[in-house]
Steps between C-alpha positions, in 0.01 A plus 500: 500500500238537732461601836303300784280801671336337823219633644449367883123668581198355641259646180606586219491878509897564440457258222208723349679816552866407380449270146343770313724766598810223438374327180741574268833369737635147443356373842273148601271592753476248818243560744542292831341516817660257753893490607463112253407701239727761510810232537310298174471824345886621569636166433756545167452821480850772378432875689136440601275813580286434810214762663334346764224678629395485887152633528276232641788215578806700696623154639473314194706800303776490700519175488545468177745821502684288730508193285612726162830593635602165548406414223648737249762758594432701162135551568359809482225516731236796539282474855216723476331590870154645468453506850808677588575257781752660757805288439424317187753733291843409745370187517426420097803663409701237779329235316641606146253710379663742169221743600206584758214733433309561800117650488342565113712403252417668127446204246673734245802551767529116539482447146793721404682410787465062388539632133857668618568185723379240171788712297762390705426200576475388081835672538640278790304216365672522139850515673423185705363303175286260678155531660201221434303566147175708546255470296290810367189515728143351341293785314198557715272545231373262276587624167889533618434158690426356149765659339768378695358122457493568143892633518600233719370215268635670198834517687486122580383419170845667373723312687323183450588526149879679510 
């Protein structure tokens, strides 16, 4: 089973520092960047892990923490303040957030921290049984790109004639 891992950020620095360090966990990477996305995103989803970063859109990140806890109770959500805005912690944390780090947050400190929160929710999600299928992400490069075409005709092919 995989896990949905949502990354809420304006660029896609989190996204740059996290997948490499994550690759080998069962996860689907979703980027979004507006509260609509985030709900599209969230939508189906069994123990969803959520970091939403602040830096350059404060309003539009708590907006969408906002949203999250209506919309899923078993969220785990991550709320990562670079600017160390005075308040932002009590207030994130009143919203629903699992977690605030205030100031510079260590990619490798993020990354075990999601990697220990991905564990349990595979855990929670397996006990649950149901969350919408995820597919594996797209290879980036064009060899593995070709590859998976390859796989998925050859898979098609198969069933066509069982």
């Amino acid at each position: 089973m995989r896990i949905g891992v949502i990354l809420h950020e304006r660029h896609d620095s989190w996204a740059r520092q996290l997948r490499p360090r994550l690759a080998g966990r069962p996860v689907r990477w979703l980027q979004t960047r507006s509260p609509s996305d985030l709900k599209a995103a969230m939508s189906g989803l069994a123990c969803p892990v959520v970091l939403i970063d602040l830096a350059r859109d404060l309003a539009g990140g708590m907006a969408a923490l906002d949203r999250l806890q209506e919309m899923d109770s078993s969220v785990r959500i991550l709320v990562l303040d670079p600017d160390e805005v005075p308040g932002i912690r009590l207030l994130a944390r009143e919203l629903g957030a699992t977690h605030v780090v205030s100031g510079f947050a260590p990619p490798p400190a993020i990354a075990d921290l999601l990697d220990a929160w991905i564990a349990q929710a595979i855990r929670r999600a397996e006990h649950e049984g149901w969350s919408r299928r995820l597919e594996p992400e797209e290879p980036e490069d064009a060899e593995g790109w070709i590859e998976a075409v390859i796989h998925r005709l050859e898979t098609a092919a198969a069933e066509t004639i069982a």
